[in-house]
N, C-alpha and C positions, 0 to 999 in steps of 0.2 A: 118532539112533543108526542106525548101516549095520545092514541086513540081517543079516549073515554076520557072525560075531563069534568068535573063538574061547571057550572057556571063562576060558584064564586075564582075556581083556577082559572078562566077564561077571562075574567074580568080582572083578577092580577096581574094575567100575564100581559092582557091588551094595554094594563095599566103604563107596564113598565115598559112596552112598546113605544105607548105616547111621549110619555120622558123622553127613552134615546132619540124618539124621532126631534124632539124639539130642542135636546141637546144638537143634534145633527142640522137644525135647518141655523141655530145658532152663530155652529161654526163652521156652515159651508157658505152662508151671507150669501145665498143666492138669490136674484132677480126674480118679481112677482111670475115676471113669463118663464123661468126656465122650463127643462123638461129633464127630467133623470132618469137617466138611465137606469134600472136593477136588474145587474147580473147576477144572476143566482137565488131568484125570487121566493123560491123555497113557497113558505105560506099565503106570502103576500104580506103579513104584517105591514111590514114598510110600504111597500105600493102603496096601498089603501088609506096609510096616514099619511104619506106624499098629494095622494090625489086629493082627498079629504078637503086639505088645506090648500089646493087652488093650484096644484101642480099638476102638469103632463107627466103621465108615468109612462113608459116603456120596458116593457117584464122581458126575463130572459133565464133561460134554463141551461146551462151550457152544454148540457148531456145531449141534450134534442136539439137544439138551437147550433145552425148554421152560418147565422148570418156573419157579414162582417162587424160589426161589435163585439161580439164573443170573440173571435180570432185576436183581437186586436192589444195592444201590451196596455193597460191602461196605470200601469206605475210609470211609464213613461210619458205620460201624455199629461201637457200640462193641465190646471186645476182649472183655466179659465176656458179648453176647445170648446169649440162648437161644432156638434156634429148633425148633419142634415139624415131627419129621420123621415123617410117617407111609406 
């Protein structure tokens, strides 16, 4: 995303943001309580509309981030873990 953006681009983009998110909470059918993970939070976009909407978010940069969630394979990991975030 450029620097410098006017509003009405900001409000397209946050636009189109909202969509995939509500496409994504559609077809992840997650639990009121879940918590989601985002690896590779970049902007935040997504956190924000995750939390927004009543969700624990946990952000994650893989560059700078050490923890064990970054290390971890998550195409192997099925859809339903749960993982203890403390």
């Amino acid at each position: 995303m450029k620097d410098n953006i006017s509003e009405q681009e900001l409000s397209d983009f946050l636009g189109l943001a909202r969509v995939d998110g509500l496409l994504a909470l559609e077809e992840l059918n997650l639990s009121d309580k879940a918590t989601i993970l985002d690896i590779g939070t970049g902007a935040g976009i997504s956190a924000v509309f995750f939390a927004q909407n009543g969700y624990q978010v946990v952000t994650s940069e893989p560059e700078t981030d050490d923890s064990e969630y970054v290390k971890m394979d998550w195409k192997q990991m099925p859809r339903d873990t749960v993982l203890k975030i403390s």
